[in-house]
C-alpha positions in Angstrom: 49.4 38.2 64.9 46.1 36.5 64.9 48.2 33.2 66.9 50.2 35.4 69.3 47.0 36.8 70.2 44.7 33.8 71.3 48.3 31.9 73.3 48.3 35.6 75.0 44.5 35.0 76.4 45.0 31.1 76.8 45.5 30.6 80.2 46.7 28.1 82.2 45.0 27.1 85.6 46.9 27.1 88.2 46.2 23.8 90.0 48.5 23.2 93.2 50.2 20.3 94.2 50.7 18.2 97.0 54.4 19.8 97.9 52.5 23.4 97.6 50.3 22.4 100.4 52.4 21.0 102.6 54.9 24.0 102.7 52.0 26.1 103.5 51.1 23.7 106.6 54.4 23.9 107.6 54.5 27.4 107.2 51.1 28.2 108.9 52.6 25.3 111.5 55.9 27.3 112.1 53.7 30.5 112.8 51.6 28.7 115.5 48.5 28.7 113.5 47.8 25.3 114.0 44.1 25.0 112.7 45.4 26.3 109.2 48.2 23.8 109.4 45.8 21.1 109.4 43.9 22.5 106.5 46.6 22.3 104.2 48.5 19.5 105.6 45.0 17.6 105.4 45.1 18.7 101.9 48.6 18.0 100.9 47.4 14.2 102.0 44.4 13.9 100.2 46.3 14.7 97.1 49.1 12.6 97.5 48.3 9.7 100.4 50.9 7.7 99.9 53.8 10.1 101.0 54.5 9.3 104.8 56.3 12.8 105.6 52.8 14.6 105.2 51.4 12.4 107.7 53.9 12.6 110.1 53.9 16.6 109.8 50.1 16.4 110.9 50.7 13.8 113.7 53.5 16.5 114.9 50.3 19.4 114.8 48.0 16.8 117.0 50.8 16.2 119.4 51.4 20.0 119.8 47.4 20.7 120.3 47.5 17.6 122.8 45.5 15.0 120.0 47.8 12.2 120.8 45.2 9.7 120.0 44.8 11.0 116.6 48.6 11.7 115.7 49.4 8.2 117.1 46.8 6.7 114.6 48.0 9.2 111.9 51.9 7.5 112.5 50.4 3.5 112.9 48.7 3.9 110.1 51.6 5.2 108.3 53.7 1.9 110.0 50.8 -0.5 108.5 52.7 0.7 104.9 56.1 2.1 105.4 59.0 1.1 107.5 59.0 5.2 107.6 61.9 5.3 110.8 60.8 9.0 111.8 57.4 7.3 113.3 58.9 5.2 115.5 60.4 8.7 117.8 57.1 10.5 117.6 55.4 7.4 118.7 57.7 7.2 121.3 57.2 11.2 122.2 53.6 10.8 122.5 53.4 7.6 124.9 55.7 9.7 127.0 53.7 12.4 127.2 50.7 10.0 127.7 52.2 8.4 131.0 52.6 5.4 128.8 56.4 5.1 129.4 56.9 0.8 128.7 55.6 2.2 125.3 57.2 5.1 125.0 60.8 3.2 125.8 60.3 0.3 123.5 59.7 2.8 120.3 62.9 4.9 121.3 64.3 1.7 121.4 63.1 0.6 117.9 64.2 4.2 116.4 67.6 3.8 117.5 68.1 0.2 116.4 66.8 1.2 112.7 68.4 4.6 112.9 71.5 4.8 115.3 72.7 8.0 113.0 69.2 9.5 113.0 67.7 13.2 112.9 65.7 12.5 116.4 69.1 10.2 117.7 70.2 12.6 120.3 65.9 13.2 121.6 65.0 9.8 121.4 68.1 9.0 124.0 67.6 11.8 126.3 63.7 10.6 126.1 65.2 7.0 127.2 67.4 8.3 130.0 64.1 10.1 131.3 62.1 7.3 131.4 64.3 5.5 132.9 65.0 7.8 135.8 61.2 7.9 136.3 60.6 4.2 136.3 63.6 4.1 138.8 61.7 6.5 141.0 58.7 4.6 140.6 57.6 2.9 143.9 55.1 0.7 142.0 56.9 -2.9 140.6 57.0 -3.6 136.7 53.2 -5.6 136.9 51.4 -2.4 137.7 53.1 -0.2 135.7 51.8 -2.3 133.1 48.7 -2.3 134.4 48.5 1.2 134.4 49.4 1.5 131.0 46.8 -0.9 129.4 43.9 1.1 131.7 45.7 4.2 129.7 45.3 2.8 126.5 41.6 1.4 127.1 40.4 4.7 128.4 42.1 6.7 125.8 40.2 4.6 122.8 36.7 4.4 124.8 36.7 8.1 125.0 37.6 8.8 121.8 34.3 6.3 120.6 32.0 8.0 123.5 33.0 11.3 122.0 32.0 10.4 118.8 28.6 8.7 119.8 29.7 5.1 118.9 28.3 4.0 121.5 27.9 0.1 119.7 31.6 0.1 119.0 32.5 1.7 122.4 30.5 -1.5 124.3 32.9 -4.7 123.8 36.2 -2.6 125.0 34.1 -1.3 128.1 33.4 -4.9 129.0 37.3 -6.2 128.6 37.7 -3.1 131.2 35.5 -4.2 133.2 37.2 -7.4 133.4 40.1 -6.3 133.3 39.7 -3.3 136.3 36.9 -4.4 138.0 37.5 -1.6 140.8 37.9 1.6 138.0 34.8 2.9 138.9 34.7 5.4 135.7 34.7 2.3 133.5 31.0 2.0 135.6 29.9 5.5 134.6 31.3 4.7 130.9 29.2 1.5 130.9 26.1 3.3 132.2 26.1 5.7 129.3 26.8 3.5 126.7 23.9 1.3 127.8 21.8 4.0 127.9 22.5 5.2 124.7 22.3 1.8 123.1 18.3 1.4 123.8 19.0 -0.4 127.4 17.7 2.9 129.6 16.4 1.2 132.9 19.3 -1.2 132.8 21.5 2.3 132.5 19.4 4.0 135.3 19.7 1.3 137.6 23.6 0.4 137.3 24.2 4.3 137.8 21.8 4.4 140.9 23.4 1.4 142.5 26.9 3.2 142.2 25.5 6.3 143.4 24.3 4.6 146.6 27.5 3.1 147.4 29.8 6.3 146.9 27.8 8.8 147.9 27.2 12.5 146.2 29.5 10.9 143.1 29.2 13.9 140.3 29.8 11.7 137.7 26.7 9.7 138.8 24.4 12.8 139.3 25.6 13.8 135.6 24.8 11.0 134.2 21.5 10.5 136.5 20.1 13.9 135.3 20.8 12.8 131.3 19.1 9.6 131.8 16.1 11.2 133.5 15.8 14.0 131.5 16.0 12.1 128.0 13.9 9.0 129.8 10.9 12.1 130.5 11.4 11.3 134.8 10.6 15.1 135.2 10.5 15.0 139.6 13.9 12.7 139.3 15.3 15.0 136.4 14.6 18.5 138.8 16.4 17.1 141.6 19.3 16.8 140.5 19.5 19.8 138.1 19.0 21.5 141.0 22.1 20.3 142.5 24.2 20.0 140.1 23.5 23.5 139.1 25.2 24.9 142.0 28.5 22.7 141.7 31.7 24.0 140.3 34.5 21.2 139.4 37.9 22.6 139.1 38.8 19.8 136.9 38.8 20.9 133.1 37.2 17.3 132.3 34.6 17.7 134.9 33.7 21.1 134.1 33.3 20.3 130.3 31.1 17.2 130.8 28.9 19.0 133.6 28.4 22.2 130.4 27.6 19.7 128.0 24.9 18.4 130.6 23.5 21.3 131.2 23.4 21.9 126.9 21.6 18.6 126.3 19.4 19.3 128.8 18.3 22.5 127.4 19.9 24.6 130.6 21.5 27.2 127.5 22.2 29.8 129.6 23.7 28.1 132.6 25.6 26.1 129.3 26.8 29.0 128.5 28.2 30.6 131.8 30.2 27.3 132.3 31.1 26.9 128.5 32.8 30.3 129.0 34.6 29.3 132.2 36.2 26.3 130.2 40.4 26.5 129.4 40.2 26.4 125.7 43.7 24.8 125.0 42.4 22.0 127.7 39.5 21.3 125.8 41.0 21.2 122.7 40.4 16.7 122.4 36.7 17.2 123.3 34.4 16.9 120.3 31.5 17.5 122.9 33.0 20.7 123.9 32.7 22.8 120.4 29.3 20.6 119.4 27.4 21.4 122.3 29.1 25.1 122.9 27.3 25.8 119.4 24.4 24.5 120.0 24.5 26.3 123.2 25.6 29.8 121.8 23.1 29.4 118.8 19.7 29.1 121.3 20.9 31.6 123.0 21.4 34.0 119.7 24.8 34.6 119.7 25.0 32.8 116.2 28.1 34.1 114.4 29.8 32.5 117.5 28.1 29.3 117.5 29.2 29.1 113.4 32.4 29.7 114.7 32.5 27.0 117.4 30.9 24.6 115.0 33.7 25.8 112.2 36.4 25.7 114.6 35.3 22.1 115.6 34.7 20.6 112.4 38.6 21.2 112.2 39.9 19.9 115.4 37.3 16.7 114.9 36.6 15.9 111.1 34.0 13.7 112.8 32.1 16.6 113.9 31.3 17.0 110.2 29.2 14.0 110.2 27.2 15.9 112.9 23.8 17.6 112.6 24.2 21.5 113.2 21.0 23.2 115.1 20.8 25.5 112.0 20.7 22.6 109.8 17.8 21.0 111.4 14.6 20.8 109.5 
């Protein structure tokens, strides 16, 4: 009796596995619920990181929330150590969507070889046909679609190292662009910042004024131009220019996010906050920037339980935002 007794109040814990959280990322993926998708799917991979399907079910969650830079690393990476045929169609699927359609063609290409018979056949040829009707369309020969493509490619890394402050790494790619597309003039404002940033402030301040003076009222330059004099203490320079800049409203979502985050780091909270609030939120969803500074923003202002929920929100969308200081964790 005495036995029966102490196996009745031995318990087992119930610890789950890999497969458990991956159906519950699909699941919560199914539903739409895309931040809890990556919770568990970001689980299911830390317990069992050598099975390829969970990191092609996340790439699929970053490609439906726009995060083609991170699902596309997600599926290389899963290339660098499995032939794992499924990668080479979503690869495909997200160069299409990013313009990049030599890329996109050659991985549709590559799926079909390795899997004529395969679960994405029928996508990956219609996606083929596509891109072929819109290169044939194209007015623009084979050498600058290239072009165009390798720009793409650049810009897409460089912003995702500016986003994430890495400003040292961000520096040798910005030079090939410069070389590369010597008349991009956002590669310019790109090289400004990351100078700045790097220790090299009148070299920064300079570069940006020279490009200022040859365009004209550029709003990338007076962005930039108020940061560098605001963080550089040029207080007449700094006023300015805030004062401008606080009466212009971009209508592109980039724009708008970058000129909010300016006005954040510059300690303009509640002007932040009217143009935080302005923002799409599904086209800010690759901006680490936006849900850092939005927080910061909401929590000097004292809406706190939002800024938690911005910084909470972020941490998910941007695991490098977790490496970030909070305002509420400063000392």
């Amino acid at each position: 009796m005495n036995k029966q007794r102490k196996k009745a109040n031995k318990f087992l814990p119930f610890i789950p596995e890999a497969e458990f959280y991956f159906s519950k990322g699909v699941k919560a993926f199914q539903k739409q619920r895309f931040d809890q998708s990556v919770r568990w799917l970001t689980k299911a991979i830390d317990s069992d990181p050598t099975n390829p399907l969970y990191k092609c079910q996340l790439s699929v969650v970053y490609t439906e929330t726009g995060k083609y830079h991170r699902a596309n690393q997600l599926l290389n990476h899963v290339l660098q150590n499995n032939d794992y045929v499924d990668c080479y169609y979503l690869l495909a699927n997200n160069y299409a969507h990013l313009g990049l359609l030599n890329d996109s063609m050659k991985y549709a290409k590559t799926y079909l070889e390795k899997e004529p018979e395969g679960e994405f056949g029928e996508e990956a040829e219609m996606l083929m046909e596509l891109i072929e009707f819109e290169l044939e369309d194209e007015e623009f020969d084979d050498w600058l679609l290239e072009e165009e493509d390798d720009l793409l490619k650049y810009q897409e890394t460089v912003f995702y190292m500016m986003e994430n402050e890495e400003w040292q790494k961000a520096i040798p790619l910005i030079h090939e662009m410069l070389l590369l597309f010597p008349d991009h003039l956002v590669v310019r404002h790109d090289y400004a910042q990351a100078l700045f940033y790097t220790g090299e402030e009148q070299k920064a301040i300079d570069l940006e004024m020279k490009i200022f003076k040859e365009v004209g009222n550029s709003l990338h330059s007076m962005i930039n131009l108020a940061l560098f004099y605001y963080e550089a203490e040029q207080h007449e320079a700094y006023e300015k220019i805030i004062n401008e800049l606080i009466h212009v409203y971009p209508l592109h979502a980039d724009q708008q996010i970058k000129l909010a985050v300016t006005m954040a780091k510059t300690g303009n909270y509640d002007v932040a906050y009217r143009r935080f609030t302005r923002i799409n939120r599904g086209m800010a969803r690759g901006h680490l920037s936006f849900y850092k500074w939005f927080s910061i923003t909401c929590y000097h202002i004292g809406k706190k339980e939002l800024a938690f929920d911005l910084w909470e929100d972020g941490c998910l969308k941007h695991r490098a935002l977790q490496d970030h200081v909070a305002p509420w964790q400063e000392s």
